[in-house]
C-alpha positions as CSV (number, residue, x, y, z in Angstrom):
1,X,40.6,-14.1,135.2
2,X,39.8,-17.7,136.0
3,X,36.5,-18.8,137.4
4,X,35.7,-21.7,139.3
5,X,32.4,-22.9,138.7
6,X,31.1,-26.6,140.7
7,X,27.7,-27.5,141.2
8,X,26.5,-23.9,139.9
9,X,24.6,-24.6,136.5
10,X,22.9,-21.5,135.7
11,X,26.1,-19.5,136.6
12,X,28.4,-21.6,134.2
13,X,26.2,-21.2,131.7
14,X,25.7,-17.7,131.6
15,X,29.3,-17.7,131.4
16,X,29.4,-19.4,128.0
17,X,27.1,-17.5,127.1
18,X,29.4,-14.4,127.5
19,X,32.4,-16.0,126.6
20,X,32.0,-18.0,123.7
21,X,35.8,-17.5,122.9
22,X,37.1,-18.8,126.0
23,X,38.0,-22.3,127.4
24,X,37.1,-24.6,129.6
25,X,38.9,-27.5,131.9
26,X,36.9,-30.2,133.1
27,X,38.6,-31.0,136.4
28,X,38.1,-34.6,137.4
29,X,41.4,-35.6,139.2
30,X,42.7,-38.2,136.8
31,X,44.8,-37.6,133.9
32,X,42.4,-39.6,131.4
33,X,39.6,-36.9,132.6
34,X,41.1,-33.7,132.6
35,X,40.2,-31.7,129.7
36,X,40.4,-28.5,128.1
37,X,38.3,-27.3,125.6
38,X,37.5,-24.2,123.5
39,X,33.9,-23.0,125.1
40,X,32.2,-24.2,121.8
41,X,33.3,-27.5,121.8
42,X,30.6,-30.0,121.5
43,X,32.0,-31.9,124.0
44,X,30.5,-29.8,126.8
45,X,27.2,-29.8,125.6
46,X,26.9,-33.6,124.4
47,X,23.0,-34.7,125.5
48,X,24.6,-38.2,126.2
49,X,27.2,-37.0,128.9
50,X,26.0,-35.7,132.0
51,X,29.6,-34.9,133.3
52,X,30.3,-32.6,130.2
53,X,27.2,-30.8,130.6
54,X,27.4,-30.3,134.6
55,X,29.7,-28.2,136.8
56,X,31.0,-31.2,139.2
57,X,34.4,-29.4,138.7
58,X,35.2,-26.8,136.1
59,X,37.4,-23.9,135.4
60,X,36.6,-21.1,132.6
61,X,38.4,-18.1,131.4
62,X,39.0,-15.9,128.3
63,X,42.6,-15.8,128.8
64,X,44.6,-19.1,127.9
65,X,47.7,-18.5,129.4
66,X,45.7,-17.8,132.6
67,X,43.8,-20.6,132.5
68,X,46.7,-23.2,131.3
69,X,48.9,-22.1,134.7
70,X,45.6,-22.6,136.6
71,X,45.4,-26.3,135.3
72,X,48.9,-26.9,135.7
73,X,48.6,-25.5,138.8
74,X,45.9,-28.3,139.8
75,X,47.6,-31.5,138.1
76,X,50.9,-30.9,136.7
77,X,51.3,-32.5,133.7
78,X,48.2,-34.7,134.1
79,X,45.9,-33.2,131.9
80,X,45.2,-32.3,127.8
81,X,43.7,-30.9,125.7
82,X,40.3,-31.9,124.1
83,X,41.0,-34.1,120.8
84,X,38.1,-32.4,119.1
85,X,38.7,-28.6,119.5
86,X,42.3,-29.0,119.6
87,X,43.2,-31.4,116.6
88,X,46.4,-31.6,115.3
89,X,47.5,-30.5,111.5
């Protein structure tokens, strides 16, 4: 199941809590923005970043294949995947 979680902190994080083998897509509306992450990338918890730490927009499940239709669902093709949690080789 996909959940949507924007401008609700304590329930996004309890979710990470609970699903620290899921993913997360930051959903900001331009191509450069959109990312998907693991839920432990450090990325979403960077002290410096106040977007990757808030829930302006995001969207969270356990399932990958769930989530990717989701995201592709919301931008097409203008999205990817974080560089850090999803690097190549």
């Amino acid at each position: 199941m996909v959940e949507h979680f924007k401008n609700k902190e304590a329930e996004y994080e309890a979710w990470l809590q609970e699903n620290s083998t899921g993913f997360v897509f930051n959903y900001f509306g331009t191509a450069a923005n959109n990312k998907l992450h693991h839920a432990r990338c450090g990325q979403l918890f960077r002290k410096d970043n106040v977007d990757s730490r808030t829930t302006l927009d995001k969207y969270c499940s356990d399932n990958y294949a769930e989530l990717e239709a989701k995201v592709i669902s919301l931008c097409d093709d203008k999205w990817s995947k974080c560089g850090l949690c999803y690097k190549s080789g």
